[in-house]
Rosetta silent file (secondary structure, phi, psi, omega in degrees, C-alpha in Angstrom):
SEQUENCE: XXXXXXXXXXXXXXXXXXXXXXXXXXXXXXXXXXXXXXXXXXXXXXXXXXXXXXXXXXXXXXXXXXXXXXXXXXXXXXXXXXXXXXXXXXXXXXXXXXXXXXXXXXXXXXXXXXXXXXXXXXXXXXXXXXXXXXXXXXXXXXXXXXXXXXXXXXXXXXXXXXXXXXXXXXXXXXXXXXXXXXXXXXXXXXXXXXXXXXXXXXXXXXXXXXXXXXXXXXXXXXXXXXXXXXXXXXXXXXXXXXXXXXXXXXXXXXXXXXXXXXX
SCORE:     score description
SCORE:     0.000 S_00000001
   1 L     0.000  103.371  166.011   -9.063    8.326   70.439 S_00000001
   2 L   -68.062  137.797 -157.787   -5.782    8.627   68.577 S_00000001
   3 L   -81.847  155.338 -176.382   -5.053   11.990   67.202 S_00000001
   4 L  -131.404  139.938 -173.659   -4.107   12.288   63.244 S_00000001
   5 L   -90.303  168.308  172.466   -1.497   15.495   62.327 S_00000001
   6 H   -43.887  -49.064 -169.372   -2.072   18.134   60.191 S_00000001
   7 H   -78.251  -69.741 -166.735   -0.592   16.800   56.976 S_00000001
   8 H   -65.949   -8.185  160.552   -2.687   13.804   57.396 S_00000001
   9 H   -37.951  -78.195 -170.964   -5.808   15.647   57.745 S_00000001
  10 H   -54.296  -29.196 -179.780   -4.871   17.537   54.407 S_00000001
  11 H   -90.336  -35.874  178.081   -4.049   13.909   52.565 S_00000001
  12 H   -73.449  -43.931  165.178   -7.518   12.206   53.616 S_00000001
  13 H   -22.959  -66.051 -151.614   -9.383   16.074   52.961 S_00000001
  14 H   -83.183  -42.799  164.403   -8.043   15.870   49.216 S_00000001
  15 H   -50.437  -63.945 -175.544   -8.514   11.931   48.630 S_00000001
  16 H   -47.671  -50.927  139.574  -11.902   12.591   49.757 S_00000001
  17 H   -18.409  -68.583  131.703  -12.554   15.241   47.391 S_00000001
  18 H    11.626  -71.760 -179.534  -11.041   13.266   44.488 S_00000001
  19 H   -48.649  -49.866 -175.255  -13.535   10.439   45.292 S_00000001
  20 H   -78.784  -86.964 -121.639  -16.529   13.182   44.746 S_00000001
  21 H   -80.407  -13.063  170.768  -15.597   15.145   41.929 S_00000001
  22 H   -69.543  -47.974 -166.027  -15.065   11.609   39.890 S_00000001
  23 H   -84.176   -1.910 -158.970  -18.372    9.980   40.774 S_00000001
  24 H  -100.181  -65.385 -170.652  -20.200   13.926   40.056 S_00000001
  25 H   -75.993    3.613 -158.988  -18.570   13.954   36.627 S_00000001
  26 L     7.455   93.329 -174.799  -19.158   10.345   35.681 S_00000001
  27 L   -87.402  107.858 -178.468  -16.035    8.910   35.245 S_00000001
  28 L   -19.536  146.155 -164.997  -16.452    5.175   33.402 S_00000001
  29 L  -120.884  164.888  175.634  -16.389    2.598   36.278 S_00000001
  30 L   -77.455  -10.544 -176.582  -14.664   -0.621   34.896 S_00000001
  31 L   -84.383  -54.434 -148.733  -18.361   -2.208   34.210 S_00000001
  32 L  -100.410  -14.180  163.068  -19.184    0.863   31.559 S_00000001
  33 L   -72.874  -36.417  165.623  -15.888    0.148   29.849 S_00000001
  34 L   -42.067  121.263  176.428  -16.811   -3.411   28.889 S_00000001
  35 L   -92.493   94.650  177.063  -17.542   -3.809   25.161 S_00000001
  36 L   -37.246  162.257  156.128  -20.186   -6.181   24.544 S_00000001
  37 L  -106.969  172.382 -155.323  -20.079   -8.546   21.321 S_00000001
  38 E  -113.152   83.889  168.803  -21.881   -7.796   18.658 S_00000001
  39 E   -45.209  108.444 -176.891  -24.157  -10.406   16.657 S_00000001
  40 E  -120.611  119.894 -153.480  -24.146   -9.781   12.994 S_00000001
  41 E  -118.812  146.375 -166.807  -25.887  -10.994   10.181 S_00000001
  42 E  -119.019  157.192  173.220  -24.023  -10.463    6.532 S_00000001
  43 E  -117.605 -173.316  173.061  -24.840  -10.961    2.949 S_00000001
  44 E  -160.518  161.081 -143.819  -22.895  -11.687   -0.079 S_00000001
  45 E  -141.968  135.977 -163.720  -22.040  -10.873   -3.250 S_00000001
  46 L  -108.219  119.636  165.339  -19.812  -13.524   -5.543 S_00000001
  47 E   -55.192  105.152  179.397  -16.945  -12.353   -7.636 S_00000001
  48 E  -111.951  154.848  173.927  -16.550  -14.248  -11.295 S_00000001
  49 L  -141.019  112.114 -168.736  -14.017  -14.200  -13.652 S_00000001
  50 L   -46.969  120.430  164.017  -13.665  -15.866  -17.229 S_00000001
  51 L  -111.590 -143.750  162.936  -11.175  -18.394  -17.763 S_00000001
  52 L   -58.620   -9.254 -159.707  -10.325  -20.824  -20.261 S_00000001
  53 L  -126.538  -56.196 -170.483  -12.850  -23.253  -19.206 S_00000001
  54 L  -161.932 -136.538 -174.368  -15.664  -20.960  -18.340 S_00000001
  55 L   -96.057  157.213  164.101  -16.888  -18.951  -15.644 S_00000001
  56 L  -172.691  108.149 -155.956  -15.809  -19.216  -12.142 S_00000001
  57 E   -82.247  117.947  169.234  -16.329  -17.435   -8.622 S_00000001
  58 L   -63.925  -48.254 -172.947  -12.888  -16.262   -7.324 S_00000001
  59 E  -139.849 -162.092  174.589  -14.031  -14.776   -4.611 S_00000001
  60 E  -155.025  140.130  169.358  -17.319  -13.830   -2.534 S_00000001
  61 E  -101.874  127.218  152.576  -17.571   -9.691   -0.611 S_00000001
  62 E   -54.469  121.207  150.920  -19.108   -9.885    2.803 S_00000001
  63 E  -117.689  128.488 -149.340  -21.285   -7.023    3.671 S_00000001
  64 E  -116.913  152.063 -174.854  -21.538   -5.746    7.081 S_00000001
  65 E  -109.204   29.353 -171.372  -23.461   -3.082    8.395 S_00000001
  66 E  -141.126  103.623 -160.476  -20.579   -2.319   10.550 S_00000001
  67 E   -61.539  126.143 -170.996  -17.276   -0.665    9.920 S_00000001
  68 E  -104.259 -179.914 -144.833  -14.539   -3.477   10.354 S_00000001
  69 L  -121.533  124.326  167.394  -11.116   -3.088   12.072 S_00000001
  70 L   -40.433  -63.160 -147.342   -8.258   -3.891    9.062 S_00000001
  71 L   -84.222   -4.462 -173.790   -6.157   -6.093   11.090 S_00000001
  72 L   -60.859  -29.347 -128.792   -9.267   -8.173   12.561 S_00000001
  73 L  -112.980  121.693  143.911  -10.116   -9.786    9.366 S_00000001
  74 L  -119.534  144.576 -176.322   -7.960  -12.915    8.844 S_00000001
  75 H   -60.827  -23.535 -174.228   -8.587  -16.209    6.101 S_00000001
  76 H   -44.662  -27.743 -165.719   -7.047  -17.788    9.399 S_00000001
  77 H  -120.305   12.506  160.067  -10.343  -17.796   11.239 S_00000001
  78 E   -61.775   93.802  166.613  -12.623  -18.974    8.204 S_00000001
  79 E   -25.038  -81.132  177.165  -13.791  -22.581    9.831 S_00000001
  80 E  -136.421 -167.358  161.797  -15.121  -23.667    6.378 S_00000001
  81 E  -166.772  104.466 -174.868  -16.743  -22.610    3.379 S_00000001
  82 E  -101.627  140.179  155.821  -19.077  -25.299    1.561 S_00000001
  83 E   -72.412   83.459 -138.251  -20.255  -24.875   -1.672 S_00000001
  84 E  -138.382  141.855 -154.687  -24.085  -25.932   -2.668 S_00000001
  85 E  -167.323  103.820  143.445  -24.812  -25.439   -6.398 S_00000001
  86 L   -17.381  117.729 -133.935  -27.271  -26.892   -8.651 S_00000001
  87 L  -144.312  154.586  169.031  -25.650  -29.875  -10.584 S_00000001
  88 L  -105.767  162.428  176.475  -26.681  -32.063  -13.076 S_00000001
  89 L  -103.299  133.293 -158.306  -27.055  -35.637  -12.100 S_00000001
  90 L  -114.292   35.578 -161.861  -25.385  -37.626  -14.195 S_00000001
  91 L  -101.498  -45.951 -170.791  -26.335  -40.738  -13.085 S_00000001
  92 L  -126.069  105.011 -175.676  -29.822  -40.186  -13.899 S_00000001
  93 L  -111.851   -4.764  139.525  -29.372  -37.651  -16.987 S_00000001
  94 L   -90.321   -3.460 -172.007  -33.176  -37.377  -17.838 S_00000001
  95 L   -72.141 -153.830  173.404  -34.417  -37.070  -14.512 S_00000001
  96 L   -68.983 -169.509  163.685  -34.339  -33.609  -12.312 S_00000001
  97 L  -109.509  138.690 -156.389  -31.150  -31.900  -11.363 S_00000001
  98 L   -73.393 -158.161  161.752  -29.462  -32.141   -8.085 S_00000001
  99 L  -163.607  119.625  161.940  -27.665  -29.960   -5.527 S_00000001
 100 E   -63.861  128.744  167.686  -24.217  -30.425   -5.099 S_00000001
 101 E  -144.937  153.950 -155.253  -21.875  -29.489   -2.349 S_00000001
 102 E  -147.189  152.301  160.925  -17.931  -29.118   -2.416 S_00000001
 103 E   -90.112  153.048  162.514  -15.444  -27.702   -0.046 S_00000001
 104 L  -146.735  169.515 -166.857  -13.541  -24.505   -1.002 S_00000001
 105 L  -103.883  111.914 -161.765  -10.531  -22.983    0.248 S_00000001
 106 E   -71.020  149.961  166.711  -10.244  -19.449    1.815 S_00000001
 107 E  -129.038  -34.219 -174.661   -6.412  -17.948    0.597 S_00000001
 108 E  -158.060  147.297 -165.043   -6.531  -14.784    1.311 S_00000001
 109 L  -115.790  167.071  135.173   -9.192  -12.358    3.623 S_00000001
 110 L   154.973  160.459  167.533   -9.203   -8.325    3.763 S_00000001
 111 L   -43.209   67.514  176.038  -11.104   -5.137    3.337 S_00000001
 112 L   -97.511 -159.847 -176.761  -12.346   -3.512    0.274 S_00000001
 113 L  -105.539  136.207 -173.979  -14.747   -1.594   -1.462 S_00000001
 114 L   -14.506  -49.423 -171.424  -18.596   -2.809   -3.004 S_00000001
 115 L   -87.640   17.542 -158.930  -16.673   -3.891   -6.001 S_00000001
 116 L    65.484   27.544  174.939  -13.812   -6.014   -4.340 S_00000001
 117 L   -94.160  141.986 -171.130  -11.077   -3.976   -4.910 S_00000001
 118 L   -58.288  123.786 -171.653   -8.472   -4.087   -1.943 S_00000001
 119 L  -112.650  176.528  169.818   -8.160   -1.621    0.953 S_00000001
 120 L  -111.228    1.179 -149.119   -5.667   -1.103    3.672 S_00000001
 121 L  -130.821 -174.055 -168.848   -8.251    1.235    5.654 S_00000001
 122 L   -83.386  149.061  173.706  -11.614    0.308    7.494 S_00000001
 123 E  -162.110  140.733  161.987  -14.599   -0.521    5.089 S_00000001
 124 E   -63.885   10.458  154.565  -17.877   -2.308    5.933 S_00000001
 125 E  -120.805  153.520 -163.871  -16.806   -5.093    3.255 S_00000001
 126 E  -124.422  107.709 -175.068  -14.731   -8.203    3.458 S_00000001
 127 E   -70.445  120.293  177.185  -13.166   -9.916    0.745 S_00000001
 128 E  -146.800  126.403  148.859  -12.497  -13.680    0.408 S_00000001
 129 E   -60.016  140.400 -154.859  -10.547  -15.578   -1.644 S_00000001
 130 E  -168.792  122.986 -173.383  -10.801  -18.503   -3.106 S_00000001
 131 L   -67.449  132.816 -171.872   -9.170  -20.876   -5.694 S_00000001
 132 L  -136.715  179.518 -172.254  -11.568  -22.114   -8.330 S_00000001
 133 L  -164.640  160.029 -176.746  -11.440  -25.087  -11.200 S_00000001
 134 L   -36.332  -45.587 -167.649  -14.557  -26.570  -13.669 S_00000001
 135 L   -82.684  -41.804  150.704  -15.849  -28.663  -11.026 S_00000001
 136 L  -108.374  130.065  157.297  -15.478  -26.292   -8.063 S_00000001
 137 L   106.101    6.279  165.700  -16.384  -22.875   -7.892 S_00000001
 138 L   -91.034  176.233 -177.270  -18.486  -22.470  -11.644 S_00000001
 139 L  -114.777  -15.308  179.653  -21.729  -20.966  -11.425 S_00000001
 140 E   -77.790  175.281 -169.907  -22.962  -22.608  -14.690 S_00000001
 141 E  -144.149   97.038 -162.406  -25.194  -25.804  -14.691 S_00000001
 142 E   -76.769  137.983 -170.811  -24.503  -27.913  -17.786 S_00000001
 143 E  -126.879   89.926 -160.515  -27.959  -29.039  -18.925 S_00000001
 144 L   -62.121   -2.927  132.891  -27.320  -32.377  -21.543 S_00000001
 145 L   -37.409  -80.570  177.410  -31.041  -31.570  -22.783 S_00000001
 146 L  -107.469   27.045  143.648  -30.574  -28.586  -24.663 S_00000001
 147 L    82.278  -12.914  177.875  -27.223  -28.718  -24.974 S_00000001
 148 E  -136.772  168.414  157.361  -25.950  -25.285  -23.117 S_00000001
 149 E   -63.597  143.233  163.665  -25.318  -23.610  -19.861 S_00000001
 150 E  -141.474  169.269 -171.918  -27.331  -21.948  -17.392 S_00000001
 151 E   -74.758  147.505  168.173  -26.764  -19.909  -13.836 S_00000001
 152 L   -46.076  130.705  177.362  -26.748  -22.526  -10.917 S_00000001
 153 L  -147.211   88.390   18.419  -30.259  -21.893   -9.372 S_00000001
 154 L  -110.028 -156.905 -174.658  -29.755  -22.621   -6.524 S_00000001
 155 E  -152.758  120.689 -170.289  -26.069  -21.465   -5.961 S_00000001
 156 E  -125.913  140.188 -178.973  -24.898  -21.261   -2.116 S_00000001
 157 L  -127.045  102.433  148.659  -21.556  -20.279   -0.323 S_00000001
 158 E   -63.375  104.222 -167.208  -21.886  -21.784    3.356 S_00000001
 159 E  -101.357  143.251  150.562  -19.287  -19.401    5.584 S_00000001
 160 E  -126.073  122.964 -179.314  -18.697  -20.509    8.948 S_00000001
 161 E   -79.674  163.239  148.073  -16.216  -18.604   11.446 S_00000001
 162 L   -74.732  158.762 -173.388  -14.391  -19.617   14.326 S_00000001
 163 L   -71.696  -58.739 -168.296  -15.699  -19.108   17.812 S_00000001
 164 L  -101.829   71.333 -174.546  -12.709  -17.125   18.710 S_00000001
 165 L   -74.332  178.572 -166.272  -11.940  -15.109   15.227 S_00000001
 166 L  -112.518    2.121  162.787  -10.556  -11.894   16.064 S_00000001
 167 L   -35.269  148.173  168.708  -13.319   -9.773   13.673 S_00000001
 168 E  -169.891  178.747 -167.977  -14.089   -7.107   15.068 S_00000001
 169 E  -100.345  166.459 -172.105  -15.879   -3.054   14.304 S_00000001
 170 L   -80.239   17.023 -177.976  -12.860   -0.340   14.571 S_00000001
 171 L  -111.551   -3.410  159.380  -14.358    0.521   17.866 S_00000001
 172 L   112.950   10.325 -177.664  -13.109   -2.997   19.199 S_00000001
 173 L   -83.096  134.496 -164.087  -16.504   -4.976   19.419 S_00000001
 174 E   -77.613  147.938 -157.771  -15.559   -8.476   18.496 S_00000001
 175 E  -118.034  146.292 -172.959  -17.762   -9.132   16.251 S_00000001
 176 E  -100.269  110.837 -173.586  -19.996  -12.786   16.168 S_00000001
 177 E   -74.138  148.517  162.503  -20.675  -13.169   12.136 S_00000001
 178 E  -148.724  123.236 -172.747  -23.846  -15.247   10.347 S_00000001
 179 E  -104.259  133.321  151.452  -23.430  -14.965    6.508 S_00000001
 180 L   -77.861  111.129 -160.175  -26.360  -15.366    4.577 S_00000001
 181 L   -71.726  -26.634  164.909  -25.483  -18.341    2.358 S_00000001
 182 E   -38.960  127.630  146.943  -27.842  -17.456   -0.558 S_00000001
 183 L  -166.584  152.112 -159.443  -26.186  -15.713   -3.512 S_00000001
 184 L  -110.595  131.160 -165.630  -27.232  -13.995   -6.984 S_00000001
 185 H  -109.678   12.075  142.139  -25.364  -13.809   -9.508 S_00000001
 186 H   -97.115   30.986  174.781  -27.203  -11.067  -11.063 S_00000001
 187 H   -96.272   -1.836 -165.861  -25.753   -8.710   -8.196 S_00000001
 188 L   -76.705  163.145  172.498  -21.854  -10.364   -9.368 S_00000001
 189 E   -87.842  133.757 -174.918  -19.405   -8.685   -9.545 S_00000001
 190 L  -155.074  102.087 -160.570  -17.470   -9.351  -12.870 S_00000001
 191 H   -78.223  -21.380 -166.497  -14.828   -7.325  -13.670 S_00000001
 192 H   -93.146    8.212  173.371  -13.802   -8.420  -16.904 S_00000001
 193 H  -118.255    0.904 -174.861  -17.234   -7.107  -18.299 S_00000001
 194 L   -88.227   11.908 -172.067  -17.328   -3.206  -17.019 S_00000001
 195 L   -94.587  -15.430 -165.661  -15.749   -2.232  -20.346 S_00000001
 196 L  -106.058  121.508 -179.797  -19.093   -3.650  -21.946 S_00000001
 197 L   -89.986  143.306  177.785  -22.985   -2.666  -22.157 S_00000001
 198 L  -112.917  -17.336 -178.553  -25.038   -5.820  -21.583 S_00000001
 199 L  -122.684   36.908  168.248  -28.331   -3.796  -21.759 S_00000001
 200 L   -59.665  119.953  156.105  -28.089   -2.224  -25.347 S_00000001
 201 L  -107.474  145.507 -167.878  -30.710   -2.494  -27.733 S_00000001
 202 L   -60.307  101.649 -150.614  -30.265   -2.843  -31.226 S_00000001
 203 L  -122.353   -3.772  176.171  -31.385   -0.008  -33.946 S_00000001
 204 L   -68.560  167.883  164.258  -29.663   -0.878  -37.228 S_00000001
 205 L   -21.622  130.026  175.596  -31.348   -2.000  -40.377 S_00000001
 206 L   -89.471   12.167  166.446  -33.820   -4.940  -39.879 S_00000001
 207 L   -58.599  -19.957 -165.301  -31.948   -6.501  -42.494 S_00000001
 208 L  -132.285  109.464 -155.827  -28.930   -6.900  -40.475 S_00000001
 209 L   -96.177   60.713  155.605  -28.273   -8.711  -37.457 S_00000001
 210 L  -140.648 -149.731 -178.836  -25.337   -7.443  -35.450 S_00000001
 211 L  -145.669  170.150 -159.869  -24.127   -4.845  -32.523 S_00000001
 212 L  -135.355  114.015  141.158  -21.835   -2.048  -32.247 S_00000001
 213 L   -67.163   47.245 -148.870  -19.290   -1.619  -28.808 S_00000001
 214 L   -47.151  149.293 -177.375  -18.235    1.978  -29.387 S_00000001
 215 L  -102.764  163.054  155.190  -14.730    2.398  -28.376 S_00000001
 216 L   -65.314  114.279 -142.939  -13.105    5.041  -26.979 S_00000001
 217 L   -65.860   -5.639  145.575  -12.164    8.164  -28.743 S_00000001
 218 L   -55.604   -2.373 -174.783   -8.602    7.426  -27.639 S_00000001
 219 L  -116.046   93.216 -168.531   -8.817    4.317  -29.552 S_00000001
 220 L  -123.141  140.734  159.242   -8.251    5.261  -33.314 S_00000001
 221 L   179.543  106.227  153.646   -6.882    2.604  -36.408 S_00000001
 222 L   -73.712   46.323  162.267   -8.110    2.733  -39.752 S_00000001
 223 L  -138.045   -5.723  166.075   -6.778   -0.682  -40.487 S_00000001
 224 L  -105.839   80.541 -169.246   -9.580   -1.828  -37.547 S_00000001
 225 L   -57.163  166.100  176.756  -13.221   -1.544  -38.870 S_00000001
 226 L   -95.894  125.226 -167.649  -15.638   -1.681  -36.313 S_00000001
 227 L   -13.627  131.567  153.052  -17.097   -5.002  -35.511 S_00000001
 228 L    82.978  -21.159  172.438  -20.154   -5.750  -37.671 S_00000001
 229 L   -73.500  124.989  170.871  -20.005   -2.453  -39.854 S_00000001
 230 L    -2.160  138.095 -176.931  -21.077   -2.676  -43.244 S_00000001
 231 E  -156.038  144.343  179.074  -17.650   -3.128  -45.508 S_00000001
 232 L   -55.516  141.888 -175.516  -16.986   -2.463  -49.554 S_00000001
 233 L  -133.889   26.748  171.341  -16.235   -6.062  -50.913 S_00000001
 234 L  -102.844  164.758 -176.094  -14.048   -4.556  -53.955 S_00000001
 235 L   -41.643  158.005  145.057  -10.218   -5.605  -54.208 S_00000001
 236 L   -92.347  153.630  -34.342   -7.308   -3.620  -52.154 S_00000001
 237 L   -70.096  169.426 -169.064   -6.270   -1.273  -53.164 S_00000001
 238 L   -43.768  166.921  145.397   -9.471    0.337  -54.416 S_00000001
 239 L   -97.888  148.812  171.781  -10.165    0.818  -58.137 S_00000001
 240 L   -33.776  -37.054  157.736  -10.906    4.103  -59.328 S_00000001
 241 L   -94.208   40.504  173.897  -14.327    3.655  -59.215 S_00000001
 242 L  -107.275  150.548 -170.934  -15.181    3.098  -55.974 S_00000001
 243 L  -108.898    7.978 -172.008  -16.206    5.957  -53.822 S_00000001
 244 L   -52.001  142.415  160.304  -15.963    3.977  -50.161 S_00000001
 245 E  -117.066  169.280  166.099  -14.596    6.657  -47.673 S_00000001
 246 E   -92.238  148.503  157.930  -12.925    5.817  -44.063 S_00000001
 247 L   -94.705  176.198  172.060  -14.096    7.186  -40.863 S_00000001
 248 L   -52.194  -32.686 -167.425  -11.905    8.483  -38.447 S_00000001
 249 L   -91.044  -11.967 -166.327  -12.141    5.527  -36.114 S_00000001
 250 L    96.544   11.715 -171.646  -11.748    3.145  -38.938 S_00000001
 251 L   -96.354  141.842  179.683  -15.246    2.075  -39.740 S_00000001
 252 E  -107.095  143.175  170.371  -15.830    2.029  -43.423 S_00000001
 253 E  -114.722  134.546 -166.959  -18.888    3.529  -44.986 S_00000001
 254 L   -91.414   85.969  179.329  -20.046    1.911  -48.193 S_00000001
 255 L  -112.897   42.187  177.809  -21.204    4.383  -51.132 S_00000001
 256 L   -88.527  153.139 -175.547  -19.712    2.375  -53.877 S_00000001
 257 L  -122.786   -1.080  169.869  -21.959    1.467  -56.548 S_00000001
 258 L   -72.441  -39.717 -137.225  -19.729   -1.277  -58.349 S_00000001
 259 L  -138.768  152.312  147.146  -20.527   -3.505  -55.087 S_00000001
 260 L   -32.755  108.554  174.519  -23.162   -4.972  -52.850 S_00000001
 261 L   -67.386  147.185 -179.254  -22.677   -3.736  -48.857 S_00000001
 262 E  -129.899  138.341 -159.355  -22.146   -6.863  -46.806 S_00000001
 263 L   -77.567    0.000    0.000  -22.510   -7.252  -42.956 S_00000001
């Protein structure tokens, strides 16, 4: 039997110990460190913005039920994104109406907030850009029967990732995305409309058909009546007998009794 010295005694003693107080306190093994991936299914919500031509969805926000990792999310690992859209056919232009599909082009990815605005920090939503023109990317559906627009119904954004995109939650699980391709456009977002009520109803005179956008009391000019209010139809400058006064805001109120009020 070969003999072992004191000092080596003392180095296997303390290894040995080591060994124990790690497997006692349960210290991750390289198996309990693995981070699974993480299947995920997302919805979306389509950005529009008025141009010159119409309407048009700029973008689309991804919502994840999962905090994402900033630097994960690149337009780099968008596969495709097809467009399916109620169309008219114009081939046949009394029959039914079709469904359309178009490619579109991611430009730019990243994190923001429920209303698309851009973050630098982790957010459960994901932002995608996207270039848009009459043909691709409106949401209306010209209908040569009566002559006007309506929303696309239905109206689809088909996302597909790459197998190896680098998404991923800020805790590092890569994450495997499935976007639900449906989308509504009364959930859009449309920024160029939050200065505006859309669900007013109308309380004036039933003689008189218009609506009133109150402005903001930081917003003062008596040389700017307010849309649709009643106005004095005698000459500038007044003649003595008219009694019209100004409001503060600039809306004229009509007590004159030489003249007729006029919308």
């Amino acid at each position: 039997m070969n003999k072992i010295s004191r000092r080596q005694f003392l180095r296997t003693g303390v290894a040995a110990g080591m060994l124990s107080a790690a497997v006692v306190s349960g210290t991750p093994s390289a198996s309990a460190c693995y981070k699974p991936e993480l299947s995920l299914t997302c919805t979306q919500t389509p950005v529009v913005e008025g141009y010159d031509w119409g309407p048009g969805v700029k973008a689309t926000i991804l919502a994840f039920n999962r905090v994402l990792a900033p630097r994960s999310i690149r337009a780099e690992d968008i596969l495709s994104v097809v467009e399916h859209k109620e169309s008219m056919d114009w081939a046949n232009i009394g029959g039914p109406h079709i469904v359309a599909s178009a490619p579109r082009t991611v430009t730019a990815a990243y994190p923001c907030t429920k209303e698309g605005k851009k973050l630098e920090a982790p957010s459960r939503y994901l932002c995608l850009e996207m270039p848009c023109d009459p043909n691709t990317g409106s949401p209306f559906c010209y209908d040569f029967l009566v002559g006007m627009n309506n929303w696309c119904k239905p109206y689809e954004l088909e996302i597909t990732l790459k197998e190896d995109a680098a998404l991923a939650t800020i805790l590092g699980q890569k994450i495997i995305a499935t976007v639900d391709p449906v989308v509504d456009h009364q959930d859009a977002v449309i920024p160029q409309m939050k200065h505006f009520v859309t669900d007013g109803v109308f309380r004036g005179p039933p003689s008189l058909s218009w609506a009133i956008r109150p402005r903001p009391s930081s917003v003062r000019s008596s040389s700017r009546p307010w849309v649709g209010q009643p106005m004095c139809c005698c000459p500038r400058p007044l003649p003595s007998g008219c009694s019209t006064t100004r409001l503060g805001i600039g809306a004229i109120t009509p007590v004159c009794p030489r003249c007729t009020p006029r919308p």
